[in-house]
Backbone as ProteinMPNN parsed JSONL, in Angstrom:
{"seq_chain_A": "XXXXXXXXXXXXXXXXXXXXXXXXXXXXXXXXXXXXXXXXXXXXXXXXXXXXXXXXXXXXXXXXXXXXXXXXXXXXXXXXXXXXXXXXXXXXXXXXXXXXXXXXXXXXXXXXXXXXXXXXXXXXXXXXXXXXXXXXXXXXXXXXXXXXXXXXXXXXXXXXXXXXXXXXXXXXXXXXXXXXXXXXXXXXXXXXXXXXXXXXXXXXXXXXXXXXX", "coords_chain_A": {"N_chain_A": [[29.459, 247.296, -91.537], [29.45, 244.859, -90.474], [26.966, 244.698, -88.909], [25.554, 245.06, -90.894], [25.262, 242.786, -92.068], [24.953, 240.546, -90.07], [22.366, 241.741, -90.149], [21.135, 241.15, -92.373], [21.693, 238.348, -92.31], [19.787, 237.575, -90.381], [17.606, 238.721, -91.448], [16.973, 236.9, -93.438], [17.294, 234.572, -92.084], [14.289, 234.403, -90.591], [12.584, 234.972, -92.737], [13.155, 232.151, -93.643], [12.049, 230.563, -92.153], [9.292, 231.575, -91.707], [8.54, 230.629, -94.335], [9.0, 227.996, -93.891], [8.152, 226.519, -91.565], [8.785, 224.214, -90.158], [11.589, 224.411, -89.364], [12.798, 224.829, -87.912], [12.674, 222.655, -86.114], [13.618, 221.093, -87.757], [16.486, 221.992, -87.67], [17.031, 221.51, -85.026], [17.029, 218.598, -84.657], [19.517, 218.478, -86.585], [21.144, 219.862, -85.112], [21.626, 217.996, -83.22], [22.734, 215.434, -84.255], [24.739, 216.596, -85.054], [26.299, 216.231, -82.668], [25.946, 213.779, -81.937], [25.994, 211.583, -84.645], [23.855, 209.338, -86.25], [24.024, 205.654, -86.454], [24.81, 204.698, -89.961], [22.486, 202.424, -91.997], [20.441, 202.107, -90.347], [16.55, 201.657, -89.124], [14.567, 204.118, -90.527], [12.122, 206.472, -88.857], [9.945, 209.057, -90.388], [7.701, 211.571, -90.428], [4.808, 212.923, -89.388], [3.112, 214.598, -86.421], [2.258, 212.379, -85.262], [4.209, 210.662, -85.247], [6.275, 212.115, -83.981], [5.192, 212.928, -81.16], [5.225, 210.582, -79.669], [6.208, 209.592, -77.63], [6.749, 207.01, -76.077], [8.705, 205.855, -77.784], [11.554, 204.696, -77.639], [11.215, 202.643, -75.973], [9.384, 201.039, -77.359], [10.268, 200.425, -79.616], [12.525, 198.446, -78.667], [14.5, 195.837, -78.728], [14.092, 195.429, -81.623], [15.588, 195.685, -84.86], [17.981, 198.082, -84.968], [16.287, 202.279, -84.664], [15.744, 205.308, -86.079], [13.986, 208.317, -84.993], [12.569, 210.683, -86.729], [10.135, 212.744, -86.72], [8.09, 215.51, -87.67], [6.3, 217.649, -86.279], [2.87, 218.236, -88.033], [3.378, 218.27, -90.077], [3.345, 217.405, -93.738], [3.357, 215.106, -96.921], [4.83, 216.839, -98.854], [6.249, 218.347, -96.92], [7.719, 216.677, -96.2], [9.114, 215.789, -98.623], [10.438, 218.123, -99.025], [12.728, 218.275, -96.653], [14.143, 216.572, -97.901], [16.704, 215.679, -98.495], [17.841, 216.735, -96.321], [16.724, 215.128, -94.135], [16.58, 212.409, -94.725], [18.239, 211.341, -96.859], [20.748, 212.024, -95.579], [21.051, 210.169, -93.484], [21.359, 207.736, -95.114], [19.455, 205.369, -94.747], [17.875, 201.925, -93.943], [15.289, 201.313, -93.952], [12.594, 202.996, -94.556], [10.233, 204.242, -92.74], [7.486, 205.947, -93.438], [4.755, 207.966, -91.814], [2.726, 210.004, -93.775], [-0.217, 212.088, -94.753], [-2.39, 212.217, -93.63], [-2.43, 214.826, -92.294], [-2.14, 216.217, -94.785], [-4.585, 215.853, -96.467], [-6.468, 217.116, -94.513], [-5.655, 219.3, -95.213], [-7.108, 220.043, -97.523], [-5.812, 218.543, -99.424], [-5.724, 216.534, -102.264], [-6.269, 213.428, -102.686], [-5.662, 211.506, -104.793], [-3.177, 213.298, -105.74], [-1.307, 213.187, -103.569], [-1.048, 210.954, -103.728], [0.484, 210.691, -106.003], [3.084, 212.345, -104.604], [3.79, 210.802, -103.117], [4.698, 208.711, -104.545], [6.966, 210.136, -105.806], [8.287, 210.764, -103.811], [9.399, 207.716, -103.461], [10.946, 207.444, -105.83], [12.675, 209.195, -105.272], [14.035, 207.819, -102.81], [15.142, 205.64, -103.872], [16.642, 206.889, -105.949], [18.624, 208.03, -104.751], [19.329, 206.911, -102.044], [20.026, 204.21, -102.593], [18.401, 200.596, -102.725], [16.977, 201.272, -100.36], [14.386, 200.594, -98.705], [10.786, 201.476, -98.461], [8.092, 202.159, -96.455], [4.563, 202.517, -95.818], [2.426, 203.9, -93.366], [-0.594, 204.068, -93.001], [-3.055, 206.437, -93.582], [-4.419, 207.61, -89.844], [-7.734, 207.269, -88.298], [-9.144, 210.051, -86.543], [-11.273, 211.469, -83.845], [-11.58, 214.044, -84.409], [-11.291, 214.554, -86.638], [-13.084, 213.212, -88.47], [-14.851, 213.85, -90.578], [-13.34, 212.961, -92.144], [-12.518, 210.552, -92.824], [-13.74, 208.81, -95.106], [-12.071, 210.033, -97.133], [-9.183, 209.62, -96.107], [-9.398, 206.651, -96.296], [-10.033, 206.452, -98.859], [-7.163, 207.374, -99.991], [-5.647, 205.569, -98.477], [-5.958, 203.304, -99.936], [-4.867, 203.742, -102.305], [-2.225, 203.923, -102.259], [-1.757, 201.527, -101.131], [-2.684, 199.609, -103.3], [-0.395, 199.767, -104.952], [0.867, 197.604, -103.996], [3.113, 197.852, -102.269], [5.487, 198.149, -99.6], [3.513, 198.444, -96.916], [1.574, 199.69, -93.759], [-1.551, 199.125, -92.324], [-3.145, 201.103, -90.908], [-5.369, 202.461, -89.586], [-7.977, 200.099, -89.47], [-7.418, 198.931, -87.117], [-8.433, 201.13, -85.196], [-10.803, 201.003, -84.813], [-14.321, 199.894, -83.073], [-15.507, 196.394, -82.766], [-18.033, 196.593, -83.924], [-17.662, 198.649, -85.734], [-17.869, 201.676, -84.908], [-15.444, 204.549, -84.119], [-12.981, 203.969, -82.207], [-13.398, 205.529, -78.238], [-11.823, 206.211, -76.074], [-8.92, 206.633, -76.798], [-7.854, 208.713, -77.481], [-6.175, 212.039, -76.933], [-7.131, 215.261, -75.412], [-7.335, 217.279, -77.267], [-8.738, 215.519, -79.392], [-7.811, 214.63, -81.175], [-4.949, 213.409, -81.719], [-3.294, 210.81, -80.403], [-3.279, 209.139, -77.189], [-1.942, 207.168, -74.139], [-3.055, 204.81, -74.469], [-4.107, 204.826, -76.912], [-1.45, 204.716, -78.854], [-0.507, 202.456, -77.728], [-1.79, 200.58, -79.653], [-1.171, 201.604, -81.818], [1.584, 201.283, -81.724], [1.81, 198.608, -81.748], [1.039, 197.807, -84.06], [3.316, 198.636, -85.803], [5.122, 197.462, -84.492], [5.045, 194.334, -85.322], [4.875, 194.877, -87.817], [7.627, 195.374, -88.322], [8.803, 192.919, -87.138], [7.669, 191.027, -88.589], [9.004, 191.797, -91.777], [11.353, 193.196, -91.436], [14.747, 192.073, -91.624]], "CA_chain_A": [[29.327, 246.167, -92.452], [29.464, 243.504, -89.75], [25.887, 245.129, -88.718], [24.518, 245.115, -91.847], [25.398, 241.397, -92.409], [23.682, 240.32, -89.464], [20.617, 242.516, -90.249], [20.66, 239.977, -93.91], [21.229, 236.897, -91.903], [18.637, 237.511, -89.53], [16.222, 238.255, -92.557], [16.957, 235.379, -93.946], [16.59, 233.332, -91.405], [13.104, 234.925, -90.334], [11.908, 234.65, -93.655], [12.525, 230.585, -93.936], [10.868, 229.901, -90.572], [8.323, 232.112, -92.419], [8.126, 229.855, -95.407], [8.773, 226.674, -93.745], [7.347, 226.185, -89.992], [9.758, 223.348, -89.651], [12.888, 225.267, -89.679], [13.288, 225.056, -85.702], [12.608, 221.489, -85.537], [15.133, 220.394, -88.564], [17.633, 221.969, -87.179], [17.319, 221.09, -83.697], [17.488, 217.436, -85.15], [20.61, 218.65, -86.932], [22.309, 219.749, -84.026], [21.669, 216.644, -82.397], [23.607, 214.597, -85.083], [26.178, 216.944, -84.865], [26.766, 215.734, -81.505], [26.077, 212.192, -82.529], [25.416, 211.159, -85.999], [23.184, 207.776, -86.158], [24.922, 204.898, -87.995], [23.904, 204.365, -90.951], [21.2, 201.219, -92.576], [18.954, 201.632, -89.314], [14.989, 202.098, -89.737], [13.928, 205.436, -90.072], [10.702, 207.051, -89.029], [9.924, 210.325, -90.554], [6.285, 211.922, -90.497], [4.193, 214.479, -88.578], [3.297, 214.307, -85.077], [1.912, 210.944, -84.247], [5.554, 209.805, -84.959], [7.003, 212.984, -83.126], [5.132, 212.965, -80.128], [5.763, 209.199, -79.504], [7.429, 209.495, -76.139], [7.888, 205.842, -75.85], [9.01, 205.052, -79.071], [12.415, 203.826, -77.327], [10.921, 201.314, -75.246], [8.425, 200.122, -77.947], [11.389, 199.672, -80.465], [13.624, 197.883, -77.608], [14.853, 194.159, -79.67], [14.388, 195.069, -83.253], [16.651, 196.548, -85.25], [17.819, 199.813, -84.184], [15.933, 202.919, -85.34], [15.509, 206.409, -85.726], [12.682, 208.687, -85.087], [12.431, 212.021, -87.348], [8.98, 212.928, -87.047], [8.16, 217.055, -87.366], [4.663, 218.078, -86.568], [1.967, 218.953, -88.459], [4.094, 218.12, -91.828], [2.662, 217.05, -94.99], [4.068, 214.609, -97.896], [5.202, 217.653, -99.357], [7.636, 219.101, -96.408], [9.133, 215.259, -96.207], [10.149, 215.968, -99.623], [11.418, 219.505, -99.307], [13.443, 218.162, -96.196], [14.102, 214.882, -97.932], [18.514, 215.4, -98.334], [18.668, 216.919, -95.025], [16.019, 214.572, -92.617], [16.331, 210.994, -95.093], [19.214, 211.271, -97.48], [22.155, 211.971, -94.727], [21.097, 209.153, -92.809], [20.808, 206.002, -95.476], [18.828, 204.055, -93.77], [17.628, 200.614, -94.403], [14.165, 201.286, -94.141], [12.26, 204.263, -94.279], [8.693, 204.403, -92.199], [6.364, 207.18, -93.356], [3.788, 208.59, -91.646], [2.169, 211.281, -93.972], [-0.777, 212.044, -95.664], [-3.137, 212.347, -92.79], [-2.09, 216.595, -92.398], [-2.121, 216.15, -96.397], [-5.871, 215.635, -96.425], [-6.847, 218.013, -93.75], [-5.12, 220.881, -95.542], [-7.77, 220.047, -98.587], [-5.239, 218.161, -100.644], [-6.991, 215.604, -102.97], [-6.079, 211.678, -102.162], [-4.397, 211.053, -105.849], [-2.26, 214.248, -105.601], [-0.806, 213.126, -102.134], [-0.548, 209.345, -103.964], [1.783, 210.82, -106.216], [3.75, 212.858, -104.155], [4.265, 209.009, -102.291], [5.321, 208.431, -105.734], [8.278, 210.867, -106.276], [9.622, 210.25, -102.475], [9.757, 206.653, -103.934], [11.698, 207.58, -106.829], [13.626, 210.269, -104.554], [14.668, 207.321, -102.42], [15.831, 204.864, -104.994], [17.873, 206.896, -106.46], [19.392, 208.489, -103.346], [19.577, 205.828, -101.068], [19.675, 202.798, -103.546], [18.218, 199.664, -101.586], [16.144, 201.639, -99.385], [12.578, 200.206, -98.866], [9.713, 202.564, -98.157], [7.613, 201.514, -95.925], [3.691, 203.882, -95.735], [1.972, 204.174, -92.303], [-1.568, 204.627, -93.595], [-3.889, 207.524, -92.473], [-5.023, 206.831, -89.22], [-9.378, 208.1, -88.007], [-9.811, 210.307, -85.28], [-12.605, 212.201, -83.236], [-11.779, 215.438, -84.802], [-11.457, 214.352, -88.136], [-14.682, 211.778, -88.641], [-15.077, 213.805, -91.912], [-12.271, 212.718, -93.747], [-12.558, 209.013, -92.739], [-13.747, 207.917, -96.518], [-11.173, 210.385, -98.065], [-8.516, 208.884, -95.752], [-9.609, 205.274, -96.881], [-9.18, 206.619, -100.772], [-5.749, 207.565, -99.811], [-4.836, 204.24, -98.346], [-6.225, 202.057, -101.179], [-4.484, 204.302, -103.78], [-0.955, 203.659, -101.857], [-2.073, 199.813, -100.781], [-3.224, 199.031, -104.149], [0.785, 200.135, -105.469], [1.571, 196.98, -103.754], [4.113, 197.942, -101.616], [5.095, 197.654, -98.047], [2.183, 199.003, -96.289], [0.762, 199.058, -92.52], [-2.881, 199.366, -91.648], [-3.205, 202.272, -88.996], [-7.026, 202.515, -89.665], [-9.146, 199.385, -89.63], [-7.378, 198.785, -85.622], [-8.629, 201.97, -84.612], [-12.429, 200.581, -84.601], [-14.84, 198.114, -82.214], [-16.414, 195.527, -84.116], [-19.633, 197.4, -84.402], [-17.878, 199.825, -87.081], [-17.601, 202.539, -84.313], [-14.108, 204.388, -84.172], [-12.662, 203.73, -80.471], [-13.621, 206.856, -77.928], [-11.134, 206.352, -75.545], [-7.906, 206.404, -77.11], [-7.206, 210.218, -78.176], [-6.27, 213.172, -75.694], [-8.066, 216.221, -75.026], [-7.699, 217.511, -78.934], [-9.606, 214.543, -79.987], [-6.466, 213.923, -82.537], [-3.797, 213.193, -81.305], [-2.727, 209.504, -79.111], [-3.146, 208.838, -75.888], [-1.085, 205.933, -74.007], [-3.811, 203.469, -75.028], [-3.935, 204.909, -78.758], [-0.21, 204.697, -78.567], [-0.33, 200.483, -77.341], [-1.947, 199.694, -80.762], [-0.096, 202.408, -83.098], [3.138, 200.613, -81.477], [1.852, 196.988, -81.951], [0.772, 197.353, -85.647], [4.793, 198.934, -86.112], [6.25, 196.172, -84.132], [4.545, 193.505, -86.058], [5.081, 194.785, -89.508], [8.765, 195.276, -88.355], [9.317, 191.626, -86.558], [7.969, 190.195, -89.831], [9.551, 191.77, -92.868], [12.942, 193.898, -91.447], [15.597, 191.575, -90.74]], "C_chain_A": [[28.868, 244.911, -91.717], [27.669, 243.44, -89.078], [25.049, 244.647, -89.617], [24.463, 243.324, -92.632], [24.489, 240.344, -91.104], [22.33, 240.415, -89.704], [19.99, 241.391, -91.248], [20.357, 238.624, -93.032], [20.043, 236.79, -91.153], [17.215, 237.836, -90.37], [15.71, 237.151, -93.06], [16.529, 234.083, -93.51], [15.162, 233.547, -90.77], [12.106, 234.175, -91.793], [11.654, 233.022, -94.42], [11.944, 229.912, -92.912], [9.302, 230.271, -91.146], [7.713, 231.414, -93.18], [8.197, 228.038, -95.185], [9.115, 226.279, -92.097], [8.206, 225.434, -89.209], [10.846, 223.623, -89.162], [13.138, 224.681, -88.864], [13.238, 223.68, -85.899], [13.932, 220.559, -86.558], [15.979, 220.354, -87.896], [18.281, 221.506, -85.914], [17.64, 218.903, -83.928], [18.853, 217.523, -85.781], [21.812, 218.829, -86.009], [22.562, 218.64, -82.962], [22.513, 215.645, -82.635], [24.456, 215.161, -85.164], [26.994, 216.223, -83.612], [26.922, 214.021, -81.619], [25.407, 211.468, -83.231], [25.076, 209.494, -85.787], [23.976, 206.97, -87.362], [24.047, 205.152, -88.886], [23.283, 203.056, -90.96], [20.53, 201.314, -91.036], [17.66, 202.181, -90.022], [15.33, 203.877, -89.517], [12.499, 205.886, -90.287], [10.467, 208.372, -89.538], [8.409, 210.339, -90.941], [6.463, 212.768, -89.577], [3.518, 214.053, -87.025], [2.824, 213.385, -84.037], [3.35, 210.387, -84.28], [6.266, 210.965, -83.528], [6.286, 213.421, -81.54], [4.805, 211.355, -79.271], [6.567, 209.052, -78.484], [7.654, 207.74, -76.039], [8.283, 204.934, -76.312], [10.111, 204.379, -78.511], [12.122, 202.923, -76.937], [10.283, 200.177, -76.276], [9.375, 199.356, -79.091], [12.351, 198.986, -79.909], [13.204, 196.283, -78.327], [14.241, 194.798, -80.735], [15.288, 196.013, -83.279], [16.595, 198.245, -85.123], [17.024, 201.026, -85.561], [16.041, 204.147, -84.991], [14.258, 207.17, -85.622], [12.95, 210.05, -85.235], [11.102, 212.557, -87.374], [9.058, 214.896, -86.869], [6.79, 217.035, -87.266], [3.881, 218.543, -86.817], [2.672, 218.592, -90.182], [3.058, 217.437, -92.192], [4.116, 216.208, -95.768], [5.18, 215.436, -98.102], [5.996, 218.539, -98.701], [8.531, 217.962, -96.279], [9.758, 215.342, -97.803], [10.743, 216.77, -100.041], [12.362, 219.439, -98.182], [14.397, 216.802, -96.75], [16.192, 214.755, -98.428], [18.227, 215.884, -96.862], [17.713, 215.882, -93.921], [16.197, 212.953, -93.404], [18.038, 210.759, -95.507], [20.523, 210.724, -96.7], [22.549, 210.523, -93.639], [21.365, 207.496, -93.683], [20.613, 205.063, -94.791], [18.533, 203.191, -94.723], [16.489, 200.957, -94.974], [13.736, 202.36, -93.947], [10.38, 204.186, -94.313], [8.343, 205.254, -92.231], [4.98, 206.775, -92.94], [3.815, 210.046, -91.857], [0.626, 211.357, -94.786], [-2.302, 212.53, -94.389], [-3.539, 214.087, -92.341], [-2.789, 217.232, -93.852], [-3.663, 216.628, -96.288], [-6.505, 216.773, -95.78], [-6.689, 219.658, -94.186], [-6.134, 220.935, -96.763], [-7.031, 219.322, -99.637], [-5.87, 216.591, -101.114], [-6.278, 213.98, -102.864], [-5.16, 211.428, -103.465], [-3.149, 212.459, -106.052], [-0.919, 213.953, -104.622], [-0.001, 211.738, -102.747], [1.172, 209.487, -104.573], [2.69, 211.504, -105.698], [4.258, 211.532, -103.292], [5.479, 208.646, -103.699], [6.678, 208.741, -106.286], [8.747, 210.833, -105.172], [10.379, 208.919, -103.107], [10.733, 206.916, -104.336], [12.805, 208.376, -106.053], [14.762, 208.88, -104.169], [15.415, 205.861, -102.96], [16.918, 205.535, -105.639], [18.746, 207.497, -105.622], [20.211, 207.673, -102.497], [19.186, 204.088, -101.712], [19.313, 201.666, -102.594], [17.542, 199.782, -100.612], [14.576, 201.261, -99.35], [11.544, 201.335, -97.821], [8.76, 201.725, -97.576], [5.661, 203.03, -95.603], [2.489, 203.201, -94.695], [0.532, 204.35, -93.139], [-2.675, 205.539, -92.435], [-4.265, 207.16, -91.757], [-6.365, 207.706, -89.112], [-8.724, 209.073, -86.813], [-10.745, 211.006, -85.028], [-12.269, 213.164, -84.263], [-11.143, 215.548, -85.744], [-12.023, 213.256, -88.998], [-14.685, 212.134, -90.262], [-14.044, 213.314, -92.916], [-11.937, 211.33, -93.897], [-12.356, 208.482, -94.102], [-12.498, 208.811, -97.242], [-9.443, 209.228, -97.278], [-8.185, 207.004, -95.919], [-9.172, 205.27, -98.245], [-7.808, 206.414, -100.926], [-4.843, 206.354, -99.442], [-4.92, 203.488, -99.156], [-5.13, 202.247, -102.154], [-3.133, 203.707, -103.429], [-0.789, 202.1, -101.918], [-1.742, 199.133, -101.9], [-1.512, 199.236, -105.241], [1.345, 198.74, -105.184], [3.294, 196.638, -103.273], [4.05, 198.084, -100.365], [4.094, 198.54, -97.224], [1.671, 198.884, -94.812], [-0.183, 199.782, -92.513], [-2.808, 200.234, -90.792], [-4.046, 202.592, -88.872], [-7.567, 201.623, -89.285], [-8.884, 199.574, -87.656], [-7.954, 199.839, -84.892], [-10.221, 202.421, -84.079], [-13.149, 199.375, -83.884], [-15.389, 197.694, -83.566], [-17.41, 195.72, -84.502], [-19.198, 198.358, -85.882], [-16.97, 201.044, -86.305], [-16.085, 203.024, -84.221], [-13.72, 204.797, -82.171], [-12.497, 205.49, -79.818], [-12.266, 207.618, -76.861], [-9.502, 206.604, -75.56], [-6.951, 207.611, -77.631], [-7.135, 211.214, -76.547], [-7.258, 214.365, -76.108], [-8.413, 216.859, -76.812], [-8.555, 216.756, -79.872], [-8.68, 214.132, -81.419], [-5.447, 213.147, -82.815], [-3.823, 212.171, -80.373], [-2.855, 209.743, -78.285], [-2.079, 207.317, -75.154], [-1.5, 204.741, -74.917], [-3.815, 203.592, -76.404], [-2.376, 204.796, -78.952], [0.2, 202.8, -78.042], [-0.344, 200.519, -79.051], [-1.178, 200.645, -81.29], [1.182, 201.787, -82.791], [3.14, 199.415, -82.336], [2.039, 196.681, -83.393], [2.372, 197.554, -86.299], [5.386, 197.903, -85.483], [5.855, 195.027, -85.292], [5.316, 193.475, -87.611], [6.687, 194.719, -89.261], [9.67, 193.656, -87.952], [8.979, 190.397, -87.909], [8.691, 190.578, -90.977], [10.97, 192.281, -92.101], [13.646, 192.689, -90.319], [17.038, 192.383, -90.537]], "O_chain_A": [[28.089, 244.082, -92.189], [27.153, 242.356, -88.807], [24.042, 243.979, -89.382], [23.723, 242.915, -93.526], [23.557, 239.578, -91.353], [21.419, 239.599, -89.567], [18.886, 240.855, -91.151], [19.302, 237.993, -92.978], [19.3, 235.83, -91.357], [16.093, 237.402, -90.107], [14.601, 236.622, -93.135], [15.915, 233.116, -93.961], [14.822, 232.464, -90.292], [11.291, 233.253, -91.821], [10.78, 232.63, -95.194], [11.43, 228.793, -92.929], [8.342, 229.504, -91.073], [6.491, 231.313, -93.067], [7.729, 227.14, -95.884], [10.17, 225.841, -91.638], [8.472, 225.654, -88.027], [11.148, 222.842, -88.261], [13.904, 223.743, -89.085], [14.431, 223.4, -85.782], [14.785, 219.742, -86.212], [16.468, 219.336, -87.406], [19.454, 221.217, -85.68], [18.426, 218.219, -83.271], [19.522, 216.523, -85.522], [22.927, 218.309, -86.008], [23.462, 218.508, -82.133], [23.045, 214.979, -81.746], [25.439, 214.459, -85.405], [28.135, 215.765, -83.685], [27.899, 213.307, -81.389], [24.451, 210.786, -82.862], [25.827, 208.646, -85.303], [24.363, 207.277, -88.49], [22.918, 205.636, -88.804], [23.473, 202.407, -89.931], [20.06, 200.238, -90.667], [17.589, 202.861, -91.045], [16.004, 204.543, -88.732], [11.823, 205.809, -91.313], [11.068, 209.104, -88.751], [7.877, 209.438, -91.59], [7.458, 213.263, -89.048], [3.617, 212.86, -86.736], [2.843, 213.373, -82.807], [3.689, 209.653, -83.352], [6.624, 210.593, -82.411], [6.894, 214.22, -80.829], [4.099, 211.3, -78.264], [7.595, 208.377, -78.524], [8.802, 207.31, -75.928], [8.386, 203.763, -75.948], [9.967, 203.177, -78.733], [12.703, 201.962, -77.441], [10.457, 198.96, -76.223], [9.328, 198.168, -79.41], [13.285, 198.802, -80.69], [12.102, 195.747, -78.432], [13.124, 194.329, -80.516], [15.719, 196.812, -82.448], [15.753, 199.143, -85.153], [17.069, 200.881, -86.783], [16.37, 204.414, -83.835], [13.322, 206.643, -86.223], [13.432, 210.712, -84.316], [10.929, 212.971, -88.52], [9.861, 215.481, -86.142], [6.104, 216.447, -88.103], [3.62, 219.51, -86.1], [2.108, 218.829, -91.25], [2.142, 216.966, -91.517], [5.309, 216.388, -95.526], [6.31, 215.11, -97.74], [6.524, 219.454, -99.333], [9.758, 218.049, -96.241], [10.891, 214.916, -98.029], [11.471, 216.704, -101.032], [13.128, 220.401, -98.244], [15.2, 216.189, -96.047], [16.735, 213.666, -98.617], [18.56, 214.976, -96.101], [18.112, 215.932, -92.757], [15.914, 212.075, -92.588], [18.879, 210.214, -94.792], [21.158, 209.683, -96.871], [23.602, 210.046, -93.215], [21.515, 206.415, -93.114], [21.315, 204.163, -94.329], [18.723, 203.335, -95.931], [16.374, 200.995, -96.199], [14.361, 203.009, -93.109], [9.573, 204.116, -95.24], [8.563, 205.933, -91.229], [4.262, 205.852, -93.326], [4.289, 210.958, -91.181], [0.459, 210.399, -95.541], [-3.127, 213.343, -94.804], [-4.681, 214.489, -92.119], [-3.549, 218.181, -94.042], [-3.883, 217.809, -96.016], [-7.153, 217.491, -96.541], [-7.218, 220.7, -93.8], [-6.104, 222.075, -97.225], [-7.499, 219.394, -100.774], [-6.36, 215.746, -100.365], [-5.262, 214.142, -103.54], [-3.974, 211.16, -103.273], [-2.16, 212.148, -106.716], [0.216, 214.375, -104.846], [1.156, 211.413, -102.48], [2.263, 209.029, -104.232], [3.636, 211.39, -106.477], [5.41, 211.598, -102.863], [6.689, 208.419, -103.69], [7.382, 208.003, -106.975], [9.974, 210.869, -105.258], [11.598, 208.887, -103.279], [11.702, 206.791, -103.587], [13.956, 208.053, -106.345], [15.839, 208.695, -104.736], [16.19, 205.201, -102.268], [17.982, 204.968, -105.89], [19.911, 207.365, -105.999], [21.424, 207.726, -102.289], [18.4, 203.207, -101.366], [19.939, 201.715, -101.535], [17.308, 198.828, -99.871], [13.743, 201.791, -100.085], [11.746, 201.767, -96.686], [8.54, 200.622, -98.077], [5.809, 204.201, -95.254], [1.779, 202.253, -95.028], [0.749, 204.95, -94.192], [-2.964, 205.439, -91.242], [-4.827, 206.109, -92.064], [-6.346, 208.791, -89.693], [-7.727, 208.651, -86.227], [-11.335, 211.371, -86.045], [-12.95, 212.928, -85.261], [-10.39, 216.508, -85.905], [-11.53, 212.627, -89.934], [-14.581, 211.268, -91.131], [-14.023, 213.319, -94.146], [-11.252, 210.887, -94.818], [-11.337, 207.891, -94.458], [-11.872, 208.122, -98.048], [-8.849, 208.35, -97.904], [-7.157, 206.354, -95.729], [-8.344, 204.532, -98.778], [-7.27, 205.604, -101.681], [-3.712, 206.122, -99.869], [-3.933, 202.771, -99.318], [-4.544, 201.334, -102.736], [-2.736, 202.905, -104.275], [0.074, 201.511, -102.57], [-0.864, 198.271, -101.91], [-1.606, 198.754, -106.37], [2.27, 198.413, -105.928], [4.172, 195.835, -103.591], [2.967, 198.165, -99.785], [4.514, 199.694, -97.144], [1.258, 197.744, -94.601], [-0.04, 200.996, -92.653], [-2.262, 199.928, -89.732], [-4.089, 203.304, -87.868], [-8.073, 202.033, -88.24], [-9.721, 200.109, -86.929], [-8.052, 199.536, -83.703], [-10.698, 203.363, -83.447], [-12.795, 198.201, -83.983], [-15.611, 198.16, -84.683], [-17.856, 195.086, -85.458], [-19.959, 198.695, -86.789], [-15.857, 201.414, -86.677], [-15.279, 202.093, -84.229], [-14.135, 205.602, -81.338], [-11.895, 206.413, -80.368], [-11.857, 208.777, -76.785], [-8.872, 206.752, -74.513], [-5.788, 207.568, -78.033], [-7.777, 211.107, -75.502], [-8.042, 214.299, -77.055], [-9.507, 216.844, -77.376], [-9.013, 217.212, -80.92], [-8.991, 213.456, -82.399], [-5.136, 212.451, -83.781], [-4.404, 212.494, -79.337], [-2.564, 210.929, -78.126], [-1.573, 206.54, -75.964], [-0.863, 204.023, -75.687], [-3.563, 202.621, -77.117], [-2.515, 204.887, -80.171], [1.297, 202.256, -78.165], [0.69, 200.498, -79.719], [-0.022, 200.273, -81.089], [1.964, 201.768, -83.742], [3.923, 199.115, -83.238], [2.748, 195.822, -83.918], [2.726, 196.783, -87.191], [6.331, 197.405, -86.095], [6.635, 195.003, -86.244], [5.953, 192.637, -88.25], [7.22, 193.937, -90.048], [10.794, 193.34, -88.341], [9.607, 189.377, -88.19], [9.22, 189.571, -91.446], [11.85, 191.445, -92.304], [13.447, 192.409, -89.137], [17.869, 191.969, -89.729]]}, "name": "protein", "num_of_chains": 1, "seq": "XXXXXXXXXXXXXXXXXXXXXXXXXXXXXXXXXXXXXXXXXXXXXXXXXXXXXXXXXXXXXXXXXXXXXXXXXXXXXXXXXXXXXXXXXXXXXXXXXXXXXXXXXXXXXXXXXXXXXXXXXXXXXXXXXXXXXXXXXXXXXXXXXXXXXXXXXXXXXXXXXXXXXXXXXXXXXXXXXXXXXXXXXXXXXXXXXXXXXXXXXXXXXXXXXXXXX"}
């Protein structure tokens, strides 16, 4: 019996790694807060892997208010709201910094589809975490995704134009010619480098040193 109960759990758990990629990385965030659960009302970051491979998010958040950083990588809108009691909820935070929509896009999903899925986190976190302000990272360019530039622009307007708290993570990511900066991605042509990693900090310090007191 004790065999054959294993054999289930170990299906089980196969089959939601299966259906949701994240699995491993939730939980390893879970067991982390077992060990030591974050107060509650700090910021929280949650997105896909420009937040989560952010090595020196501690330093860059050193003097504002304390935060957390949930990022999983490669997520979409749409796994922040199928983790959204166990990676937002448990924490009530103050503020809640997404970066998503950028994966969104890439997977073929259409710019007002993605808007409203912004839409029902909203609503998620209002009535969840009453008082919680949403805060939306907007798609940023890179090399090795030039084509989705204008869809990624749709996507920010549609969110922008909601009139809610919002940071730029696009226009900074260009010289004044237009051009989008060459030096600033690693070898994937996607993903930050230190120097893409200065400004993605600055534009988050900023928006945080003026509105979160």
């Amino acid at each position: 019996m004790n065999k054959l109960l294993i054999a289930l759990l170990l299906f089980v758990s196969t089959s939601l790694l299966a259906q949701n990629p994240f699995e491993k990385e939730i939980i390893a965030y879970e067991k982390q807060d077992s060990l030591a659960m974050p107060a509650k009302g700090q910021i929280l970051f949650i997105g896909s892997s420009s937040f989560r491979l952010w090595r020196t998010f501690s330093v860059d958040m050193r003097g504002l208010p304390s935060s957390i950083n949930r990022g999983f990588g490669g997520s979409t809108l749409a796994d922040a709201l199928f983790y959204f009691d166990r990676m937002v909820v448990k924490y009530q935070p103050k503020w809640v910094i997404m970066y998503e929509g950028d994966n969104d896009l890439a997977k073929g999903k259409n710019p007002q589809v993605i808007a409203a899925e912004y839409d029902e986190f909203k609503a998620r976190l209002a009535k969840q975490v009453p008082g919680a302000k949403l805060v939306f990272v907007a798609a940023r360019p890179s090399l090795a995704r030039t084509a989705l530039l204008e869809k990624q622009r749709e996507l920010n307007g549609l969110i922008k134009a909601k009139g809610e708290y919002f940071i730029d993570m696009h226009s900074p990511f260009f010289l004044p010619d237009g051009s989008l900066m060459q030096d600033i991605f690693v070898a994937d042509r996607l993903h930050l480098n230190e120097k893409g990693y200065v400004i993605f900090a600055n534009q988050i310090r900023a928006f945080i040193q003026k509105y979160v007191k």
